[in-house]
C-alpha positions in Angstrom: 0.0 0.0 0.0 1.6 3.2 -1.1 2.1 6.1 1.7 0.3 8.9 1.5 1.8 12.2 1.0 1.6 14.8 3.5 -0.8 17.4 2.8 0.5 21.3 1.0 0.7 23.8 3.9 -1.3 25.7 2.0 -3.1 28.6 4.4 -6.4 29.9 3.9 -5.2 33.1 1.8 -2.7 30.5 -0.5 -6.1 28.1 -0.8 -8.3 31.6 -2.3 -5.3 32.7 -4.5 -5.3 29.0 -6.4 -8.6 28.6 -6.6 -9.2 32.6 -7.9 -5.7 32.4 -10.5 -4.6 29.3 -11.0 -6.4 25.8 -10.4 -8.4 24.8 -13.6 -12.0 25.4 -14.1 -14.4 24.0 -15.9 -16.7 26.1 -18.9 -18.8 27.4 -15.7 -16.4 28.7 -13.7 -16.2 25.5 -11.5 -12.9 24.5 -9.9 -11.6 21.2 -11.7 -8.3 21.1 -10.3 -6.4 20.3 -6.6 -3.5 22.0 -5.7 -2.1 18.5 -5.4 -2.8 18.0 -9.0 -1.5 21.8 -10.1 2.1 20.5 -9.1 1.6 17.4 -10.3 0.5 19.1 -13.8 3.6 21.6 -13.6 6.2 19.3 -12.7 4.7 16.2 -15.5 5.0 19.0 -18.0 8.3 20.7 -17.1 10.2 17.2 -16.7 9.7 16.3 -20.2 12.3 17.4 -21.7 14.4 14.6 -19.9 13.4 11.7 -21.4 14.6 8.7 -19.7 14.9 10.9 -16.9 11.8 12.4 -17.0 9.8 10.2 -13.7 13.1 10.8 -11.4 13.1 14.9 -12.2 9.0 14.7 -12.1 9.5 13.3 -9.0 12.0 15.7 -7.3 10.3 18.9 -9.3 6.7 17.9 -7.5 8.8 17.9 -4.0 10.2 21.1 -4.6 6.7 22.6 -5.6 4.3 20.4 -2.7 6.9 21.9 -0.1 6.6 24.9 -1.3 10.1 25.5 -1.0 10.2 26.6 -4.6 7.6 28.1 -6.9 8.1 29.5 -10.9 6.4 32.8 -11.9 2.3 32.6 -12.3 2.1 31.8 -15.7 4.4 28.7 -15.3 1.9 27.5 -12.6 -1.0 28.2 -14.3 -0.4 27.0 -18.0 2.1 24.2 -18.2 0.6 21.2 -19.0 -2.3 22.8 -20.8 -2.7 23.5 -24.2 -1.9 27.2 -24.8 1.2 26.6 -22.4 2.7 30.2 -22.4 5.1 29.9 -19.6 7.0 33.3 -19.4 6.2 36.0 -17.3 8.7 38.8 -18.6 8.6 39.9 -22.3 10.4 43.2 -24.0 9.0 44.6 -27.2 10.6 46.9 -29.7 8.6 50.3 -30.5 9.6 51.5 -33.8 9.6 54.9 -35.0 6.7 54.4 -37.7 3.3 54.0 -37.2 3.4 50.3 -38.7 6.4 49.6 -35.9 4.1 50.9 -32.9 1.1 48.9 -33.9 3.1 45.8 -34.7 4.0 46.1 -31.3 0.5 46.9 -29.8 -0.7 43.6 -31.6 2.2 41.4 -30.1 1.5 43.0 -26.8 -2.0 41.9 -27.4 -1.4 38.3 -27.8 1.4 37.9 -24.8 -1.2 39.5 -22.6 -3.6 37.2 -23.6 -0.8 34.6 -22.7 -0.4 35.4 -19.4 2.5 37.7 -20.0 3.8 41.2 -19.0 5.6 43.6 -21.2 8.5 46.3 -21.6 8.3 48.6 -23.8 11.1 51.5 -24.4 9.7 54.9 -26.4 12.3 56.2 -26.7 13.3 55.6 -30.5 9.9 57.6 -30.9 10.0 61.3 -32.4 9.0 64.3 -30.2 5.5 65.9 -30.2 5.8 68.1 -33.1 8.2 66.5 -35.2 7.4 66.4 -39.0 5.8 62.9 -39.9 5.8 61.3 -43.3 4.9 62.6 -46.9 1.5 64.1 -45.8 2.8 66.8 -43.7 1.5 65.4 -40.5 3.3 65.9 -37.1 4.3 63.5 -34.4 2.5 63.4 -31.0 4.6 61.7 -29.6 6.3 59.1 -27.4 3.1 59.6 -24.1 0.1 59.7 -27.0 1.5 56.3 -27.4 1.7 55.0 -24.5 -2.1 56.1 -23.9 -3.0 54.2 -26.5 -1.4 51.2 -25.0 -2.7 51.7 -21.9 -6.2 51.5 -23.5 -5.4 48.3 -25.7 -4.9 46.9 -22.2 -7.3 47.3 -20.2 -9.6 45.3 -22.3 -7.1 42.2 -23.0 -7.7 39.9 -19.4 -4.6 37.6 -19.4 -5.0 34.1 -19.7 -8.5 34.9 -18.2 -6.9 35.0 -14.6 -4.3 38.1 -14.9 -4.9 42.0 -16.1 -1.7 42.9 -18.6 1.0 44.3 -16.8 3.2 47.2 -18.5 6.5 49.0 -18.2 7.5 52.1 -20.0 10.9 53.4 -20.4 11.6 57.0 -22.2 15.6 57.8 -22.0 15.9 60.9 -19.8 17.2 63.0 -22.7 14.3 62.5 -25.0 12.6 65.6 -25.6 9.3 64.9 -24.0 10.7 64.0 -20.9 8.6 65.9 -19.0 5.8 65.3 -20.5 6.2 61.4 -19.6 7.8 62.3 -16.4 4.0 64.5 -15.4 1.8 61.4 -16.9 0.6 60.1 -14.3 0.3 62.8 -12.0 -3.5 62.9 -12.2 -3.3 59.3 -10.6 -6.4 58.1 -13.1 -4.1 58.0 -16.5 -2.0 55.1 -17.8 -3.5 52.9 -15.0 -1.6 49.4 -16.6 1.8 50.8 -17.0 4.2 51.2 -14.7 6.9 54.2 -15.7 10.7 54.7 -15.7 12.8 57.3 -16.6 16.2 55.5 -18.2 18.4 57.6 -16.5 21.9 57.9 -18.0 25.1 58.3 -16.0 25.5 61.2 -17.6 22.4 62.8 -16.1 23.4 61.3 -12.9 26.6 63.3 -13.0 25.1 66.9 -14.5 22.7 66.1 -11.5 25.5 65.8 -8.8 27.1 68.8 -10.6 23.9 70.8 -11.3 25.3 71.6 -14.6 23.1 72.1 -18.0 21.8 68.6 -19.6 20.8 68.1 -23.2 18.0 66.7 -24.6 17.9 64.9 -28.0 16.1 63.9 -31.2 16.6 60.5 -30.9 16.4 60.1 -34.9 19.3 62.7 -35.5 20.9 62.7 -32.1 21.4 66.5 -32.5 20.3 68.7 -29.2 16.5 70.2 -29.0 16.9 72.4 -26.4 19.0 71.8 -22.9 17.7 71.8 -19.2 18.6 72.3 -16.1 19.6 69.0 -14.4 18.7 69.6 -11.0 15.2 71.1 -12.5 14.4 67.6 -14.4 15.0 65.2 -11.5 13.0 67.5 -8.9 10.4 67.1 -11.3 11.1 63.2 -11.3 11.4 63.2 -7.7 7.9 65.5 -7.2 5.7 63.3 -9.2 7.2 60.0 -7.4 6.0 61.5 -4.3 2.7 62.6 -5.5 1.9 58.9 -7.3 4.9 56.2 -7.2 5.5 57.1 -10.8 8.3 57.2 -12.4 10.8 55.0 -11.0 14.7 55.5 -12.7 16.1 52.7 -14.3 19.8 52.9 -14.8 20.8 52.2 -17.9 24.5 52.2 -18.5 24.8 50.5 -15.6 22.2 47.7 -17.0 24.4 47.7 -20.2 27.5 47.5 -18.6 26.3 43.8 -17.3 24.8 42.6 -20.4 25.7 39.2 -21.3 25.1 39.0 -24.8 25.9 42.8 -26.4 26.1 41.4 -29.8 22.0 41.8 -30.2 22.3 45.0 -29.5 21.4 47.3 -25.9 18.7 46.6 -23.4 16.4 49.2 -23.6 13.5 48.2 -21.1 12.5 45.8 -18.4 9.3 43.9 -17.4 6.9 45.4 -15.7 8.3 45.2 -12.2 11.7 46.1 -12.9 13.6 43.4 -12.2 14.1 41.7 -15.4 16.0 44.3 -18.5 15.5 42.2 -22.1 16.8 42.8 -25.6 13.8 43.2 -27.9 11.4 40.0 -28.0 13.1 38.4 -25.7 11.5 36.6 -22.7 12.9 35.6 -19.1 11.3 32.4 -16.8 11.6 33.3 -13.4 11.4 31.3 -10.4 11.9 31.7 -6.4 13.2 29.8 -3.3 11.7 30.3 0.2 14.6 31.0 2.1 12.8 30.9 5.3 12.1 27.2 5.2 16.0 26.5 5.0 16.6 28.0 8.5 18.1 25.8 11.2 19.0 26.4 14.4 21.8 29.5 13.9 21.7 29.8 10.1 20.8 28.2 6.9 21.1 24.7 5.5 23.6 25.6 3.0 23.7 22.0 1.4 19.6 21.8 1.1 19.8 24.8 -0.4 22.9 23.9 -2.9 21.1 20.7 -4.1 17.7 22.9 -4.5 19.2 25.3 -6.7 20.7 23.2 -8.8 17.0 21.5 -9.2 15.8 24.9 -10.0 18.1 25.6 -12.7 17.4 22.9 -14.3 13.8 23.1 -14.3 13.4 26.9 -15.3 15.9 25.8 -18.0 13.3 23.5 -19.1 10.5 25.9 -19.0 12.7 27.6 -21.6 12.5 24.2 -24.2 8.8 22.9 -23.3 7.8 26.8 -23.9 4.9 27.9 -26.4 6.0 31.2 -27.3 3.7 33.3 -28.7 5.8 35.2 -31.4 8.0 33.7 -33.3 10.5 36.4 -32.7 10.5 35.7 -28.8 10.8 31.9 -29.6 14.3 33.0 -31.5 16.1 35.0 -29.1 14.6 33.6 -26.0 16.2 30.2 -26.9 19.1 31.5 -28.1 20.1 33.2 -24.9 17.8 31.0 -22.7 17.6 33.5 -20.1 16.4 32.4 -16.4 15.8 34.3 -13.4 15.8 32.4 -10.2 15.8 34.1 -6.8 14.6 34.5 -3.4 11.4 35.3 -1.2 11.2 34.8 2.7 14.2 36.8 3.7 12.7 39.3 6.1 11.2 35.7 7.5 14.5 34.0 8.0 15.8 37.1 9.6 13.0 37.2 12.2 14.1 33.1 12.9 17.2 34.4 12.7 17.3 37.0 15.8 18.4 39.7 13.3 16.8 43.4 12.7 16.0 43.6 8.9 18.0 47.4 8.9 21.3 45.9 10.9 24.6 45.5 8.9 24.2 41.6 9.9 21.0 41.6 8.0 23.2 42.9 4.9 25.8 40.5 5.6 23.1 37.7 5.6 21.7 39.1 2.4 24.8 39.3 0.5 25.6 35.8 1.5 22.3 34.2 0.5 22.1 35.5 -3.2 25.9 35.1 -3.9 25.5 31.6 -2.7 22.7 31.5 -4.8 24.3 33.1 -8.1 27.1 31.0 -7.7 25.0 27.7 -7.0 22.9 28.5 -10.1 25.8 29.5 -12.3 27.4 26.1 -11.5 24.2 24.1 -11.9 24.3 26.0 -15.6 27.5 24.9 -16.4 27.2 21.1 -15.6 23.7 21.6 -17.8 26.2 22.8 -20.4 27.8 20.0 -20.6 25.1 18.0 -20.5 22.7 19.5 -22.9 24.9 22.0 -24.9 25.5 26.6 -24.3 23.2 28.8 -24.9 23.9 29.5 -28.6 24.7 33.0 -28.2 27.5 32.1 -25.2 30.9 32.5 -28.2 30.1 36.5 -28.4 28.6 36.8 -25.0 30.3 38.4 -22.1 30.8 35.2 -20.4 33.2 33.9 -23.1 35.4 36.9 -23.1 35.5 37.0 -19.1 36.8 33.7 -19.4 33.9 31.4 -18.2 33.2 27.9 -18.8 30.5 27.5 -21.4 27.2 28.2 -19.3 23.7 26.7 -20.6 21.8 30.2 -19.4 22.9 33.9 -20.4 21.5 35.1 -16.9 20.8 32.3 -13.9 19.5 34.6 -11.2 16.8 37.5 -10.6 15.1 39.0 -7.4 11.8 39.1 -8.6 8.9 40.8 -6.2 6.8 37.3 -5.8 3.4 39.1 -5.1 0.9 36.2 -5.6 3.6 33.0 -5.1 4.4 34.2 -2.2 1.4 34.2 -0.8 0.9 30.3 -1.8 4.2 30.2 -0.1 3.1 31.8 2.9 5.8 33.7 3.5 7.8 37.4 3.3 7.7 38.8 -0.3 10.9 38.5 -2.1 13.5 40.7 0.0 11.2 42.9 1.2 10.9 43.7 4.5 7.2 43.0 6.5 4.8 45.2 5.4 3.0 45.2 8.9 2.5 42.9 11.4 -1.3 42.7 10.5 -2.3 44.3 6.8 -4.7 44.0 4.0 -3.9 42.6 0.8 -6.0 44.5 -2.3 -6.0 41.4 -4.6 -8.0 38.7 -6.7 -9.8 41.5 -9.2 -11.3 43.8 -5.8 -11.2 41.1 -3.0 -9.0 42.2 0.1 -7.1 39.7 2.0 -6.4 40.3 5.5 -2.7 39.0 6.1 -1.8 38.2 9.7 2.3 38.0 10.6 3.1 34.0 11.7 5.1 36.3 14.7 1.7 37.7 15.3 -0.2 34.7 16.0 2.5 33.1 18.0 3.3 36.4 19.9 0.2 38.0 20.9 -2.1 34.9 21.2 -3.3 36.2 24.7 -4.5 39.4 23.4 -8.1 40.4 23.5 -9.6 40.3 19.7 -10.8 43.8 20.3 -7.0 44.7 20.5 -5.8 47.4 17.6 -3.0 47.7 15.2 -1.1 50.2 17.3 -1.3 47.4 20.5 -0.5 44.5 18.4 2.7 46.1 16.7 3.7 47.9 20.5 3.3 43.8 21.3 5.3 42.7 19.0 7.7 45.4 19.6 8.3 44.6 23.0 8.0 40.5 22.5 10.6 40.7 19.4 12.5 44.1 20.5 14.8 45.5 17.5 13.9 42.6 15.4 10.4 43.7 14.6 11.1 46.1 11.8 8.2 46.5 9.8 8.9 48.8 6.2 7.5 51.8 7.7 9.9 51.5 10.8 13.2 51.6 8.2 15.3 54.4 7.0 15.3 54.5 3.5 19.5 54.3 3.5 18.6 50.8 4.5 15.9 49.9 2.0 18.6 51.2 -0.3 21.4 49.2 1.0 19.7 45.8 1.5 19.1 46.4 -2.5 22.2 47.3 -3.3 23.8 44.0 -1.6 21.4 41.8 -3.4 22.6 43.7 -6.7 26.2 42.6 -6.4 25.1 39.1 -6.9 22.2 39.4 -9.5 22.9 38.7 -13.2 20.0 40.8 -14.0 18.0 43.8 -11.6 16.5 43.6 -8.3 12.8 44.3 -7.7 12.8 46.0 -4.1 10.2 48.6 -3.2 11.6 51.6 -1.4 8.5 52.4 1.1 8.0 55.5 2.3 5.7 57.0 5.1 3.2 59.0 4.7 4.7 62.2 5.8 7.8 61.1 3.9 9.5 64.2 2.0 10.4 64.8 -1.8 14.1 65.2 -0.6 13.5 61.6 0.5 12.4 60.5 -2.6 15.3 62.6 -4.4 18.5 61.2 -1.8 16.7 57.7 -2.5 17.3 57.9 -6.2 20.7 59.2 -5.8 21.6 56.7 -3.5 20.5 53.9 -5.7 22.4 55.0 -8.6 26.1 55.5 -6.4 25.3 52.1 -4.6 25.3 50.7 -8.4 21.6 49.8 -8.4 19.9 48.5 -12.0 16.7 50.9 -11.0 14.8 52.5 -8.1 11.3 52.3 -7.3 9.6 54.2 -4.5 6.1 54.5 -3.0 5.0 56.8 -0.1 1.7 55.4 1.7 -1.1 56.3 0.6 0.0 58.8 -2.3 -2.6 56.7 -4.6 -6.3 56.2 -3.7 -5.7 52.3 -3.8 -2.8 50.4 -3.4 -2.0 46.8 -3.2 -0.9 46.6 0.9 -2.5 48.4 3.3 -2.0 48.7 7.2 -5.0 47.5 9.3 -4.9 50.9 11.0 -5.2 52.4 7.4 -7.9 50.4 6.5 -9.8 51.4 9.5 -9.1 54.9 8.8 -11.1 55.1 6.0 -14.0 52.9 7.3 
């Protein structure tokens, strides 16, 4: 008689998230699918690649996914083994400077969003508002028209059914409508499905420091428009992040200087979170390890963690081969690079097992060592899959190759990635952020809000009343816990900077960190965050001061009850 398997440790919040995004349903709506059967679905279909090996890497994928320990990006969970079996969460498209270019584009955005993708999109090849256009004697409106016109495409396209598209835009900081983009969504009810990001250029980094004069350029002709103040331009960045979260800066010579295959040209965007720069069409499989469930008594299990990685390697690697692409374009360069991303959620978990304040220079220490191990775990794992199965085709002109690395099976192994929905499944801390609050809502699941209780809350304050507030549970767990209990609001935001910057030094590709502000936060905060990030050699910077938008996806319990 076989033994049965231990149930998922699924709580009651992971249990609503797969039934609402990801376990299959029937014509009617009806719920034809287990979690059990999920992982079983995802791991049959990502081990087939193996061939005779496939029933020994089904079997250790499905432990790795029932444990949760590990879990891929949402599309991977919700479409492998079915048939439309779009796996990829991260896409960049190309925006061409002619009107045929910016549709093709809308159309392929269509059809990934409909896949269950998100998408990058850089503007900044696009003429100014004004500029002459074509033989009719038209004129350009330019790069934000655009991106209105996107915006609109995407609120009607539902992807895959369980997921609203997802955007990012990038406009280089010396395009001439930079201020136009930079001001777009200061109204807070405009371009609602993109996220924004000025690609800020070292040199505007420096004129800033310097508070010289900084140019702005047709991108067609390269010649100067008109120059700027550079102080003027990022306290305009820097004013419109604090009214809305929008834009965040996304570095991009420093995102060039680390990318592994130059020969196809710059990267030019990211996906929608940040965390992920692409060349045009390409696509990234992302994947993340619980850290928190690898803590023993004084540290980590280093070796469980080693083997895991290794596992997760090789299945995201797989995701990249049993993949149905939706363009043929993303197909090309996505297996020719075969880009993965895996990283890390739990950490502000483990450092509560740990003993150790999220904001302490042990925490950093901790940090650094966790994704280093990881990288370097992953980059291994990639070589011995090398030999195994053959380099990613584009390794002989990639970076690697001249830096003098072994042939390596992935062009990137490892991402931080923000792990809003698996990490809930997971039930524990997103990615590397640090707790949001010990108590907090979750605005989720197309209007639904999930209250999120702290696992240190329920074991901490057991004995108080139910009546008890916010403000006495966190003074609670403040004087149970002491320094430990850091919640975001309680940081500096030199540490939310730092903690990035650490995990940065051992990413192949970006970080995905949120910089949370207060309410009564300053723009000078915002403005020393973004200058931070860039001289701490950050990819990009994204910051959000509570409550600056009407809605937003965590919420304190005492804010909630604010407005009730």
């Amino acid at each position: 008689m076989a033994k049965a398997r231990p149930a998922i440790p699924l709580s009651e919040n992971a249990q609503l998230v797969l039934k609402e995004r990801y376990l299959g349903k029937d014509a009617d709506g009806r719920v034809t699918e287990t979690p059990d059967q999920l992982m079983e679905r995802v791991a049959r279909a990502v081990a087939a690649p193996e061939g005779k090996s496939r029933r020994k890497w089904e079997g250790r994928f499905l432990e790795l996914l029932r444990t949760l320990r590990f879990l891929p990006n949402s599309p991977t969970l919700m479409n492998a083994g079915r048939p439309h079996g779009q796996l990829s969460a991260c896409f960049v498209l190309p925006v061409e400077d002619d009107l045929e270019g910016i549709f093709d584009s809308l159309k392929y955005a269509a059809l990934i969003h409909q896949s269950g993708g998100g998408t990058g999109f850089a503007f900044s090849r696009l003429r100014p508002k004004g500029s002459p256009v074509g033989p009719f004697r038209g004129v350009a409106s330019g790069p934000v028209s655009f991106i209105r016109v996107f915006d609109t495409a995407t609120e009607t396209i539902k992807q895959g059914g369980t997921r609203r598209g997802a955007n990012m835009a990038v406009l280089r900081v010396d395009h001439p409508d930079i201020l136009e983009f930079v001001d777009s969504k200061r109204d807070k009810h405009s371009i609602l499905n993109f996220n924004i990001s000025v690609g800020a250029t070292d040199a505007f980094m420096e004129a800033v420091r310097s508070k010289s004069p900084f140019d702005l350029r047709d991108p067609a002709t390269g010649k100067t428009v008109r120059s700027v103040p550079a102080t003027e331009l990022m306290d305009r960045i820097c004013q419109a992040a604090w009214e809305c979260g929008d834009p965040g800066l996304v570095f991009l010579d420093r995102v060039n200087q680390f990318n592994p295959t130059p020969d196809r040209g710059p990267m030019e965007s990211t996906n929608p979170c940040g965390e992920q720069p692409l060349l045009a069409f390409e696509s990234c499989n992302l994947g993340s390890l619980d850290v928190a469930k690898y803590c023993v008594e004084g540290g980590v299990d280093w070796k469980a963690l080693g083997r895991d990685v290794a596992d997760c390697v090789r299945f995201l690697d797989n995701v990249v081969e049993v993949n149905a692409f939706p363009l043929p374009e993303c197909r090309e360069i996505t297996r020719r690079n075969r880009k993965i991303g895996l990283g890390i959620m739990g950490l502000a978990d483990l450092l509560i097992n740990l003993g150790v304040p999220y904001d302490s220079a042990e925490a950093r220490v901790w940090g650094e060592r966790l994704m280093a191990f990881v990288t370097r775990e992953a980059r291994k794992a990639s070589a011995g899959l090398a030999k195994e199965k053959g380099a990613f085709p584009g390794y002989p002109k990639s970076m690697w190759k001249r830096l003098g690395y072994p042939p390596l099976r992935n062009a990137t192994v490892s991402t931080v990635a923000p792990t809003g929905t698996i990490s809930i499944i997971a039930g524990t801390s997103s990615g590397i952020e640090p707790v949001f609050s010990g108590v907090f809502y979750r605005n989720v699941l197309s209007g639904k809000r999930l209250m999120d209780v702290h696992p240190a809350v329920k074991k901490w304050v057991a004995n108080l009343s139910p009546e008890a507030g916010a403000d006495e549970v966190h003074a609670r767990l403040r004087k149970e816990l002491g320094p430990v209990w850091k919640t975001a609001g309680d940081l500096a935001v030199a540490d939310h900077i730092a903690m990035q910057a650490v995990f940065q030094r051992h990413s192949d590709s970006a970080v995905s960190k949120t910089i949370n502000l207060p309410q009564s936060a300053s723009i000078g905060d915002v403005r020393m965050a973004y200058m931070e990030a860039h001289r701490w050699g950050c990819k990009g910077i994204t910051v959000y001061r509570d409550r600056s938008r009407e809605t937003q996806v965590l919420e304190t319990a005492a804010a909630v009850c604010q407005r009730c």
